[in-house]
Each structure stands twice: as C-alpha cells, then as structure tokens.
C-alpha positions as a Markdown table, in Angstrom:
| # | Residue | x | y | z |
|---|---|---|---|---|
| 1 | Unk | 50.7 | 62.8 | 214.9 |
| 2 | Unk | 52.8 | 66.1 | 214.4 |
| 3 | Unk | 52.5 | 68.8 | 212.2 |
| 4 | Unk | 53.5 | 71.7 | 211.4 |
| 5 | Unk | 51.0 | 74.7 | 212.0 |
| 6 | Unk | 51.2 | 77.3 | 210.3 |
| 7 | Unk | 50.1 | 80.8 | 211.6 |
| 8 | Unk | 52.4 | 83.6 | 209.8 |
| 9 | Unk | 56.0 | 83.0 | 208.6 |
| 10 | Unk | 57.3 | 83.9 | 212.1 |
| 11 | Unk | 54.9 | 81.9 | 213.6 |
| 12 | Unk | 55.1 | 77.9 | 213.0 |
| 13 | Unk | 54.6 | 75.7 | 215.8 |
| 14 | Unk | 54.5 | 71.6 | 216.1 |
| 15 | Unk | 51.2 | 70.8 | 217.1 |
| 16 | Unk | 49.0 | 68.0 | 217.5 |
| 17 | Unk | 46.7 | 66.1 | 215.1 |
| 18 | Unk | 45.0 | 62.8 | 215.0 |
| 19 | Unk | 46.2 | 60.6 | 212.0 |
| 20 | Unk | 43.5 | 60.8 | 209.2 |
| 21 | Unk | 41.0 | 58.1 | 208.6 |
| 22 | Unk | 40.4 | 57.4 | 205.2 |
| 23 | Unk | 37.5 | 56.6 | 202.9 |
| 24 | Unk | 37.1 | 54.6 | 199.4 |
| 25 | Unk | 39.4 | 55.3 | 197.3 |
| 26 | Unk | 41.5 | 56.9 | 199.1 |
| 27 | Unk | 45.2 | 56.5 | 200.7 |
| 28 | Unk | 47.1 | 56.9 | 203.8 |
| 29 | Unk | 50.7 | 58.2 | 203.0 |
| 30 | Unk | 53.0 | 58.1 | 206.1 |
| 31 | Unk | 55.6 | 61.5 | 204.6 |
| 32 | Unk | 59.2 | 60.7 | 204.3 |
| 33 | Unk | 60.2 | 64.5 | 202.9 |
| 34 | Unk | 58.5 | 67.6 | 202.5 |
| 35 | Unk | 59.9 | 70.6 | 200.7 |
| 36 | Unk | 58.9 | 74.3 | 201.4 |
| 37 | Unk | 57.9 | 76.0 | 198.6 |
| 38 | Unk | 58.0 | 79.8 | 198.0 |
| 39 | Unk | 54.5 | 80.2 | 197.9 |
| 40 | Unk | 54.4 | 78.7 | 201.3 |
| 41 | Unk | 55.9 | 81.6 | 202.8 |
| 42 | Unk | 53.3 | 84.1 | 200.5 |
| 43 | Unk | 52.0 | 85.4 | 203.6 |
| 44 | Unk | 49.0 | 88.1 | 202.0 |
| 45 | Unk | 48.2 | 84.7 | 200.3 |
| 46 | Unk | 47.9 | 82.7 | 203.5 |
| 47 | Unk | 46.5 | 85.3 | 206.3 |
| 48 | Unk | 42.5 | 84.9 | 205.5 |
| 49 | Unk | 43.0 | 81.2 | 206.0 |
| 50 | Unk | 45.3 | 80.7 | 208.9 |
| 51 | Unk | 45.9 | 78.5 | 211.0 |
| 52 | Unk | 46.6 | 75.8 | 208.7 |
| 53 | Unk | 48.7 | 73.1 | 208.0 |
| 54 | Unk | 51.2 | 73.8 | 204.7 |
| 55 | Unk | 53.1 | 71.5 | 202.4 |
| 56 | Unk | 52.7 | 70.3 | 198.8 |
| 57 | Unk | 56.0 | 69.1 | 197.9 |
| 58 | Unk | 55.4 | 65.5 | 199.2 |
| 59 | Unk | 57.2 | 61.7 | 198.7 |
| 60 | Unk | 56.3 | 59.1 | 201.2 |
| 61 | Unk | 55.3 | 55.7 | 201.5 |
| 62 | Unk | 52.0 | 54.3 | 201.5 |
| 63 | Unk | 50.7 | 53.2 | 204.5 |
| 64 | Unk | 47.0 | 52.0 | 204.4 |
| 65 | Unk | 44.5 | 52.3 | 201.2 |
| 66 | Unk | 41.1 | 52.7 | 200.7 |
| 67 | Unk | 38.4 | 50.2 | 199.3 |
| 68 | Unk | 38.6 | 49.7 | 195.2 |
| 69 | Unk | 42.4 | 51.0 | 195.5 |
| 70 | Unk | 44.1 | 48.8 | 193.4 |
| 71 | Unk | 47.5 | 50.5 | 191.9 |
| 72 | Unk | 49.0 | 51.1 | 194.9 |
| 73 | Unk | 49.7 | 48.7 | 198.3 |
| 74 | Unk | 51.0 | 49.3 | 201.3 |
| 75 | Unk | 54.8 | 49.5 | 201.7 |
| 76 | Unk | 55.1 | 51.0 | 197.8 |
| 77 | Unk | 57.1 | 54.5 | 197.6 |
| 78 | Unk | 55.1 | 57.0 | 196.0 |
| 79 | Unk | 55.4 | 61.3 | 195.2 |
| 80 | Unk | 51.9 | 62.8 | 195.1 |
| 81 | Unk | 50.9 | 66.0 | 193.6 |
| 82 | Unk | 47.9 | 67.9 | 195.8 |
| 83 | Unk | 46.1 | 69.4 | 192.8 |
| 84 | Unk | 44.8 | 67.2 | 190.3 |
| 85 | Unk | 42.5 | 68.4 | 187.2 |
| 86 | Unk | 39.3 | 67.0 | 186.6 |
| 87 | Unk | 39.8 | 66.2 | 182.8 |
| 88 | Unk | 36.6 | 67.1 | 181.2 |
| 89 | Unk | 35.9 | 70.4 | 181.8 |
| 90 | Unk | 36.0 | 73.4 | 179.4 |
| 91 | Unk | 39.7 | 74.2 | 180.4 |
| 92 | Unk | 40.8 | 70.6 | 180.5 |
| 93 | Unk | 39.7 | 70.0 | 177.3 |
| 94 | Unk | 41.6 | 72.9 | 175.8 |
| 95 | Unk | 44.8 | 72.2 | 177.2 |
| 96 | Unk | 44.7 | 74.3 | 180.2 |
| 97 | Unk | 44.5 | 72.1 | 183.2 |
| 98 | Unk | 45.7 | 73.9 | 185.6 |
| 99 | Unk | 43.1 | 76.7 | 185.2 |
| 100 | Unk | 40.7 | 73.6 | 185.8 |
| 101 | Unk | 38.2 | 74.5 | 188.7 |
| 102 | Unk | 38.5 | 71.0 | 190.2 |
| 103 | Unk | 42.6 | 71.8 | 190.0 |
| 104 | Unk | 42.2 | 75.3 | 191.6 |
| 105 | Unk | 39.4 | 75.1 | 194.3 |
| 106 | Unk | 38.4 | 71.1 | 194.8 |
| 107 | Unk | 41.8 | 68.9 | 195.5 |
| 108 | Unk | 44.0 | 69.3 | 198.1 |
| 109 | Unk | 45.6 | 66.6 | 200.6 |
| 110 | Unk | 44.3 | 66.3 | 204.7 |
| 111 | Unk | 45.3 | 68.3 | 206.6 |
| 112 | Unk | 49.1 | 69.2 | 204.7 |
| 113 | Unk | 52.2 | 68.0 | 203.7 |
| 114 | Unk | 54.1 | 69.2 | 206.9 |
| 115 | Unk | 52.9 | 66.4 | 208.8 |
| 116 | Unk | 53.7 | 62.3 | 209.8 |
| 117 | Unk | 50.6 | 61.6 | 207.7 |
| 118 | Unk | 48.6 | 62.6 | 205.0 |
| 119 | Unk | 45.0 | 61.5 | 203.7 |
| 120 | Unk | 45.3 | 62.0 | 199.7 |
| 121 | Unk | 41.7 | 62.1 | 198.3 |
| 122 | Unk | 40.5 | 59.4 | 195.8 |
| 123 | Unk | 40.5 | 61.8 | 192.7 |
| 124 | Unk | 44.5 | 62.4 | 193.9 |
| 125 | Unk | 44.8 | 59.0 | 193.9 |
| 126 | Unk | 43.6 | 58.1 | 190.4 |
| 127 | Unk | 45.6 | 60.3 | 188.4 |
| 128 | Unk | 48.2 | 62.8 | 191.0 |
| 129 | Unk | 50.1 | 59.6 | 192.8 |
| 130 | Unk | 53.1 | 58.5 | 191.0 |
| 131 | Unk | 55.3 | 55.4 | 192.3 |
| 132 | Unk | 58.9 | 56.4 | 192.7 |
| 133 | Unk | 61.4 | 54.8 | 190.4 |
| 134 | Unk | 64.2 | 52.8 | 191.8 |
| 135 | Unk | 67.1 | 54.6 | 192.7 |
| 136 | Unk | 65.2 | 57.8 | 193.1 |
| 137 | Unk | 65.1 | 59.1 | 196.7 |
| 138 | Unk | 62.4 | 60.6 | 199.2 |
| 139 | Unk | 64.1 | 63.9 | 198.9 |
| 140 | Unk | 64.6 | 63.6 | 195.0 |
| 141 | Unk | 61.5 | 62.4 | 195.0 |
| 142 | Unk | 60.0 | 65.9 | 196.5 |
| 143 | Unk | 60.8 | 68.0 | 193.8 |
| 144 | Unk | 58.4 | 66.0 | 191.1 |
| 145 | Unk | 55.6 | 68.9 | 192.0 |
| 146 | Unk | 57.9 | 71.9 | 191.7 |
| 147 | Unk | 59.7 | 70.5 | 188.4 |
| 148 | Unk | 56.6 | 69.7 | 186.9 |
| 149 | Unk | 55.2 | 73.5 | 187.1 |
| 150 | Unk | 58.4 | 74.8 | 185.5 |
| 151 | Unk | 58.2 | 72.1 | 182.9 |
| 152 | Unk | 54.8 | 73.5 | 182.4 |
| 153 | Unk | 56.4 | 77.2 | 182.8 |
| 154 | Unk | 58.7 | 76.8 | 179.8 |
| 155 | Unk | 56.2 | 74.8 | 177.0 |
| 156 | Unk | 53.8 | 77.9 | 178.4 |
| 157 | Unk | 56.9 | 80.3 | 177.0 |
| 158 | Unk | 57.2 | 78.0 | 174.1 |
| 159 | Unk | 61.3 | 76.9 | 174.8 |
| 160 | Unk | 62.5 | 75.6 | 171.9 |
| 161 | Unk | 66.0 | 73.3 | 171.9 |
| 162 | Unk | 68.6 | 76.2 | 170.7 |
| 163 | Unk | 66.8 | 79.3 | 172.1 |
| 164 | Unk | 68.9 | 81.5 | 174.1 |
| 165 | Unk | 67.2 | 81.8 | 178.0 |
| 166 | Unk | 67.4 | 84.4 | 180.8 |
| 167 | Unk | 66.2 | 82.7 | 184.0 |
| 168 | Unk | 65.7 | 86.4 | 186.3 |
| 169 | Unk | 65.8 | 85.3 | 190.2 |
| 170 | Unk | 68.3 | 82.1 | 191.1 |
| 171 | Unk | 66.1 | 80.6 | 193.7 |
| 172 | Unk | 64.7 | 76.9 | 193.9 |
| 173 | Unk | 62.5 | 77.6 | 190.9 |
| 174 | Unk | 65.1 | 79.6 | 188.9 |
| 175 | Unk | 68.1 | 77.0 | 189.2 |
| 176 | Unk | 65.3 | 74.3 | 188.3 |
| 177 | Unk | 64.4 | 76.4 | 185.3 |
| 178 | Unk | 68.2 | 76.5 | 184.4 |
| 179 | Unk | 68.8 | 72.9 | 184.8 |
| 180 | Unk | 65.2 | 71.9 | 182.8 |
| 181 | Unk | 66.9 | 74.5 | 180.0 |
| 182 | Unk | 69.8 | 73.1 | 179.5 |
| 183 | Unk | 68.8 | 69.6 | 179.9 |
| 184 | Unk | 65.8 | 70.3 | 176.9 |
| 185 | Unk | 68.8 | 72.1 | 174.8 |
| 186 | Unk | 68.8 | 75.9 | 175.5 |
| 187 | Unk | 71.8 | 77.3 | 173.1 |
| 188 | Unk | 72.5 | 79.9 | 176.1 |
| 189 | Unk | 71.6 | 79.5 | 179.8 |
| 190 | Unk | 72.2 | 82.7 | 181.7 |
| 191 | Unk | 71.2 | 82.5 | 185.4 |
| 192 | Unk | 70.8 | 86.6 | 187.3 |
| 193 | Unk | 70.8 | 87.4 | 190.8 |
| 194 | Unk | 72.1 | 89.5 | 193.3 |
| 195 | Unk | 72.6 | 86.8 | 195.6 |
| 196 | Unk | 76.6 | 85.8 | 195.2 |
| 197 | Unk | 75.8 | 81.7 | 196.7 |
| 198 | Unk | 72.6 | 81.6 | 194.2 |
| 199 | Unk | 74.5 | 82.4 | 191.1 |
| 200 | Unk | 77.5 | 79.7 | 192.6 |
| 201 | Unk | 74.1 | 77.3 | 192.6 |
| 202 | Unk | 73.3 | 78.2 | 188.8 |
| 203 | Unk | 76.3 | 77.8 | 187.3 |
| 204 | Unk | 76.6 | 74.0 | 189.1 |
| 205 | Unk | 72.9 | 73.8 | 187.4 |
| 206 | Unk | 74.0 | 74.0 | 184.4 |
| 207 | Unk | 74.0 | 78.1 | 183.6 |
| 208 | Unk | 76.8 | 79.2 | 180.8 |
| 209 | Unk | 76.2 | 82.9 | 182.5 |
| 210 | Unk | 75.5 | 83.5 | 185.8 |
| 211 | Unk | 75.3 | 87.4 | 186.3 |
| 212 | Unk | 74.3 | 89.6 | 188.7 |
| 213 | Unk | 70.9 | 90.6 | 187.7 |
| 214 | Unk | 70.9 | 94.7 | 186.8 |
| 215 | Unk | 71.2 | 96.6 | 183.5 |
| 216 | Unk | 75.0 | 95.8 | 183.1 |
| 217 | Unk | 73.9 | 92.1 | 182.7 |
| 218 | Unk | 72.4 | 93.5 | 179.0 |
| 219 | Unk | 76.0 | 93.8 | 177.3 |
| 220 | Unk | 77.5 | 90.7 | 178.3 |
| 221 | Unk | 74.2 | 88.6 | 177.5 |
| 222 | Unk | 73.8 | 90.1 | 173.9 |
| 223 | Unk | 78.2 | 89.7 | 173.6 |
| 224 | Unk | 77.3 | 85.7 | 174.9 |
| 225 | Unk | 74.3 | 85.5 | 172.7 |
| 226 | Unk | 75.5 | 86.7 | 168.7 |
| 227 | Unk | 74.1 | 90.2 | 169.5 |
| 228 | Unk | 70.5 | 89.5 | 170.4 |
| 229 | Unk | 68.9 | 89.9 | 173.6 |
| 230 | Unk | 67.0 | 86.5 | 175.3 |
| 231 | Unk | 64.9 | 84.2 | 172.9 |
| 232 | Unk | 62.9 | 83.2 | 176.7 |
| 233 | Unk | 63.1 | 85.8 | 180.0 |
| 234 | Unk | 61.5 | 83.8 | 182.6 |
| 235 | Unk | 60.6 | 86.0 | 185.8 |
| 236 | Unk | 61.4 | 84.6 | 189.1 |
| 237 | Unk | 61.1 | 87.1 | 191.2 |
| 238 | Unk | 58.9 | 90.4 | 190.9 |
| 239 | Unk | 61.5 | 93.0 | 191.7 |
| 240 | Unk | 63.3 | 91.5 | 188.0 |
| 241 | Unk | 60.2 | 92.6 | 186.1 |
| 242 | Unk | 61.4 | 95.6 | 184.7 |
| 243 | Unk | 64.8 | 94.0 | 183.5 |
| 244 | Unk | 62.8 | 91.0 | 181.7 |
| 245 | Unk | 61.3 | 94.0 | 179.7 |
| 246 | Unk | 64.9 | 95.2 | 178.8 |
| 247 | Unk | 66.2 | 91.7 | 178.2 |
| 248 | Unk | 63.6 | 90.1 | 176.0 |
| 249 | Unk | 64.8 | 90.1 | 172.0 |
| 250 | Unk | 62.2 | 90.9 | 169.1 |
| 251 | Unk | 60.0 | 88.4 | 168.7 |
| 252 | Unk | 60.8 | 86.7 | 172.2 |
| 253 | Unk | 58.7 | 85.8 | 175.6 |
| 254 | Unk | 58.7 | 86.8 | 179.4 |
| 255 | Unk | 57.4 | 84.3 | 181.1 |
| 256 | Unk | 55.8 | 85.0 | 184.9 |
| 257 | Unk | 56.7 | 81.8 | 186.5 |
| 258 | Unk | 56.7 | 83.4 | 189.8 |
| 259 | Unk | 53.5 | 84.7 | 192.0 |
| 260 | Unk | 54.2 | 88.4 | 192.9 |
| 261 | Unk | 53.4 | 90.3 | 196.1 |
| 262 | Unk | 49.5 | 91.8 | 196.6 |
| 263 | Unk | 49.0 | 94.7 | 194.1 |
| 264 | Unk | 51.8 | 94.1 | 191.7 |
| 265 | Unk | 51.9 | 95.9 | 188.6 |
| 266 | Unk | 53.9 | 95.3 | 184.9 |
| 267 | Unk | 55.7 | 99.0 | 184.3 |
| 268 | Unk | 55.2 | 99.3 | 180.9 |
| 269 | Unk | 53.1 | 101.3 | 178.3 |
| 270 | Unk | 51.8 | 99.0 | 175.5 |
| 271 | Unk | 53.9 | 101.3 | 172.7 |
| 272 | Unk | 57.0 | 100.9 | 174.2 |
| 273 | Unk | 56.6 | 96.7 | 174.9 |
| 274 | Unk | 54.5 | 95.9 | 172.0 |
| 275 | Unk | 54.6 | 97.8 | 169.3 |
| 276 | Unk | 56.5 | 96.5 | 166.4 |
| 277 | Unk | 58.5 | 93.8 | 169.0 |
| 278 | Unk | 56.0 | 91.1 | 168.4 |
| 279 | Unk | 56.9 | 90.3 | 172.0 |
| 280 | Unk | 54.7 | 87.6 | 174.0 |
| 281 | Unk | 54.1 | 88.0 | 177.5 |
| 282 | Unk | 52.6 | 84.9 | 178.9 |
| 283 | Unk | 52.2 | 82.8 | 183.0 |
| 284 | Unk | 52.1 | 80.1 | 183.9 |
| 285 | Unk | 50.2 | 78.2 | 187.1 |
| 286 | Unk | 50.9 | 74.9 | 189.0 |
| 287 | Unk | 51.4 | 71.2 | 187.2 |
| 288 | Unk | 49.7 | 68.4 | 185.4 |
| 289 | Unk | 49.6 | 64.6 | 185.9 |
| 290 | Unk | 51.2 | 64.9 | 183.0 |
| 291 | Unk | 53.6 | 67.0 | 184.0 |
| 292 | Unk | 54.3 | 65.3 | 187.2 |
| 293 | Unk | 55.2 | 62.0 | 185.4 |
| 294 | Unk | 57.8 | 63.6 | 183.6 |
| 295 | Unk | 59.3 | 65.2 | 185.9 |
| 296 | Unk | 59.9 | 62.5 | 187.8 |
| 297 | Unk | 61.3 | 60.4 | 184.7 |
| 298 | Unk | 63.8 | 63.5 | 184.3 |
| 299 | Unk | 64.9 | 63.1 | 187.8 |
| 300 | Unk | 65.3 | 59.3 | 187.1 |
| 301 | Unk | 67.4 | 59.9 | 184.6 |
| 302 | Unk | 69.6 | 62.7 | 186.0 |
| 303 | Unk | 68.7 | 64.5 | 183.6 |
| 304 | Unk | 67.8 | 67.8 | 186.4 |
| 305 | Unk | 69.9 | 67.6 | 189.6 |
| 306 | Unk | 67.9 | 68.5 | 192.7 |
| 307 | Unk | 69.7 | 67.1 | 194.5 |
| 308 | Unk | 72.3 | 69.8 | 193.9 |
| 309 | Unk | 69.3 | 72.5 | 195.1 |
| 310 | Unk | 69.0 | 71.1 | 198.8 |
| 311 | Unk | 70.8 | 73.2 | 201.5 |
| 312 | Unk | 68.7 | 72.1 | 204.4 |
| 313 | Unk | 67.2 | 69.2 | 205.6 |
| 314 | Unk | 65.3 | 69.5 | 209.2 |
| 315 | Unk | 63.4 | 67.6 | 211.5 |
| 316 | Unk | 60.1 | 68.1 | 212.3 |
| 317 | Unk | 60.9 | 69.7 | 215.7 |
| 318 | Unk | 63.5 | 72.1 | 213.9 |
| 319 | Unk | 60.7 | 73.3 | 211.1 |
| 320 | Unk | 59.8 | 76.2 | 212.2 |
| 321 | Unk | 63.6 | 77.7 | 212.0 |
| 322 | Unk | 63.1 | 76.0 | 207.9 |
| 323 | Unk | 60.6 | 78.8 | 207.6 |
| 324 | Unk | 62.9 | 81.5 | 208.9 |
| 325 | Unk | 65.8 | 80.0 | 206.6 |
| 326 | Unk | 63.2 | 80.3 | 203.7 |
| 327 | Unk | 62.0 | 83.6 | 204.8 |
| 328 | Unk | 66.0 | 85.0 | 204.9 |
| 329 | Unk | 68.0 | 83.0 | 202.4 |
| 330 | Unk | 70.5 | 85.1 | 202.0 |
| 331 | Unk | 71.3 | 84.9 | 206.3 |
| 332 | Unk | 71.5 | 81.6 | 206.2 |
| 333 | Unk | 72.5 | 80.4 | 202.2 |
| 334 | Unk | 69.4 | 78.9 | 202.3 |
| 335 | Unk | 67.9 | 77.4 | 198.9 |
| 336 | Unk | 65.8 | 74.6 | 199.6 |
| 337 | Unk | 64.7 | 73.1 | 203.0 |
| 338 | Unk | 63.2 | 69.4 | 203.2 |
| 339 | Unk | 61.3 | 69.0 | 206.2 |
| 340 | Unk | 61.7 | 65.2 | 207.4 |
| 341 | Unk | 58.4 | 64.2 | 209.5 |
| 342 | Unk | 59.6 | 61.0 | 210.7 |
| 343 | Unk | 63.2 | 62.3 | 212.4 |
C-alpha cells in the first residue's frame, strides 16, 4: 500500500508499505480522507522520531475485523480517533482524560493516517471508533478528532452561552472554535488575524467581528461588547499571546488551545496579569470518546460547518505539495487540506 512518509515538512515522499495484519480485537480501516493537522507540520515535535508515517484526522471504511469484534462489520463507515484513555486511572477518574498515560504514550493507529490502510488497536476499537451518521461524509467525517479537542478547549475555558469570545489565530482550529461558539451561544464571536482570506473564512463561520489581530482590535471589541474586554480569549497561535493578555476582561480566561514553538514563554509578570483581575489562564490537550461522539452529532446536525473550512483536497500522489500548502497558507489560501488515499 501507499503512504505518506514523512521526513521534515519539505520532505514527504509516497513510499511503500505492506497493508497491516491485524490481531483480536482489532480492525482493518481502508482511509477514505485524512486531514492534516497543525501539529503535523510541528517539526521540533517530529525530528527525534522521523521517518514516520503522520495522520490522525481519519474516516474510512472498515475493511476486515478482528476476533471478538462485534460492533462493527465490514463495509460500515466509521471516523476513528488515535488516542483513546484508559478510563481508570488516577487522571481518568478525575476528569482529565487526556492527561491519561494510556491517552498520551500507549494508543496510536499502524503505521498513520496518511496511508490506504490503517491497523486501529483493540483498545481504539472499544471506545475511539464511531460509525458515521447518514448523510455525513468521509471528509465531514475527518474533522470529528479536531472538533472534539476544541469542544474540549472551550468547557476547559469554562464557555458559558452569552459570554463574549475572542478566538486569536483564524486557522482550522480558530474558525472551528468560532463556529463551536456560536453554535453553543457565545453573545459576541470576534475572529483576529492578519491573514485577510482567514478572517473572510470566520466571518462565513459564524464570527460577528472578524478583525485584524493587533492592539487596534481592543476598541472596537470593547465598542461591540458593552465596554468590557473578552469573557473567553482563546490562543491559536503563539505570536497572539501577548494580545490575549490585553484582551482578556476581569474575571475572564485565556485559553492555550494551540501547541507553541520549542522554548515558548508567557510575557507577563504575575502583578500585572493576576493581581486583582481574578483572571484564569488555563490549556487544553487532545479529545475524549466523549468528546469525539459529540462532535460528530454536531456535524450531523449542521450545527459546525467543516465543510466550509476545506480549501484542498489531494491525492495521495499530490500529498506532499498538501504539506507545503499547510506549511505556507497564506501562498496558497490554504486552510485545510484532506488527503484522499484511495485517488
């Protein structure tokens, strides 16, 4: 089979594979769409482990399953999620899941999403395989991972329906964060950038405000919002962290959705942020099952439109441009790329 292997962002090549066997438990999944994620192109995240095959973003259909499988069969259309918790441990049991060891270090589908086939483990297949819902497509069906971390990212910055959000950084994550607000009941959306085709993107997701994303965006947000400054700054994008500090109201959160480059820092002193502000500063990390299942029942209902979010969709042969797109969005007005693994 092909896949997509991955050495450095400027250097992905279609290679060779055999198709995985599979044990107990376990299922074959032949990949209908694979989206590239942002941390797939994280190269300081990626370089002690190269070469390796990428992709987490998967929908598919089943093609063979393992002995004692028995809610899935061949044929059935299913998303998958790679990390799964393991539901018992310290973390787990507190509501943290994706902190779970199992989640972080143990799960993981053979060899990658960026291939014709994938070998999900059993553990995935007990409680991180979801069928897809009628109607839904393979593409659609792709962004169940990614909208389940940023349903995950806004209960982690405690959204309530009527808060007034700032979503810093209009990339796939940040115009999935718009549309989750506004579909939960944000009073305010405002979408930032500096990307001119981004903030286009956030105002069809749903943004009241799109604006681009300096210190002048502070008048017009507080003009837009009854005088206050964001209820819930959500960071997509490192080089907006010092902004989120000027945008966040009393009382208010910054969330980090996004990971940030090696070294990164928050340029703050604790006076300044915290004293008398009552300002939270919280992260967020990854997906559950739980997570997972609602997203895909809010992309069922319509209720997010990814499908508004997908500029490219590429055949396996043409991946390794996908990264390049990803890697220079603003080049080629590049959001988010599908990979197709059967074309």
């Amino acid at each position: 089979m092909r896949v997509l292997m991955y050495y450095s962002n400027s250097d992905v090549r279609v290679e060779e594979m055999p198709v995985p066997k599979i044990g107990p438990g376990e299922i074959l999944m032949r990949v209908q769409a694979s989206g590239i994620c942002g941390s797939d192109v994280m190269e300081w995240y990626r370089r002690d482990k190269v070469p390796l095959v990428l992709g987490h973003e998967v929908a598919g259909d089943v093609v063979e399953i393992g002995e004692g499988v028995e809610k899935f069969k061949p044929g059935e259309r299913v998303a998958a999620t790679h990390h799964v918790p393991c539901n018992t441990c310290h973390y787990c049991l507190s509501g943290h899941h994706t902190v779970c060891e199992t989640l972080l270090k143990r799960t993981a589908f053979y060899p990658g999403g960026f291939a014709e086939f994938v070998r999900i483990p059993a553990i995935n297949v007990d409680r991180g395989v979801f069928h897809i819902p009628e109607g839904v497509s393979y593409d659609q069906a792709s962004f169940m991972e990614p909208l389940a971390c940023v349903l995950r990212g806004q209960r982690n910055g405690r959204f309530r329906p009527g808060q007034s959000v700032l979503v810093l950084g209009s990339g796939i994550s940040g115009l999935l964060h718009v549309g989750l607000a506004r579909a939960m009941g944000a009073g305010l959306v405002v979408a930032a950038d500096t990307i001119a085709y981004r903030l286009e993107k956030a105002k069809e997701m749903g943004a009241h405000l799109a604006l681009r994303a300096d210190e002048s965006i502070i008048e017009p947000l507080c003009q837009a919002n009854n005088g206050y400054l964001a209820d819930l700054v959500i960071i997509c994008y490192e080089g907006f962290i010092p902004l989120a500090l000027k945008c966040v109201e009393r009382g208010g959160t910054v969330l980090f959705f996004a990971g940030a480059s090696e070294g990164a820092t928050i340029p703050a002193t604790i006076n300044s942020l915290f004293w008398r502000t009552e300002i939270t500063l919280t992260s967020t990390y990854a997906g559950s099952p739980g997570d997972c299942d609602l997203a895909l029942r809010l992309i069922k209902a319509g209720a997010v439109d990814v499908e508004k979010i997908i500029t490219h969709r590429m055949p396996m042969e043409e991946a390794p441009a996908a990264f390049e797109a990803v890697c220079s969005p603003t080049e080629h007005q590049c959001i988010k790329v599908i990979v197709k693994p059967q074309q």
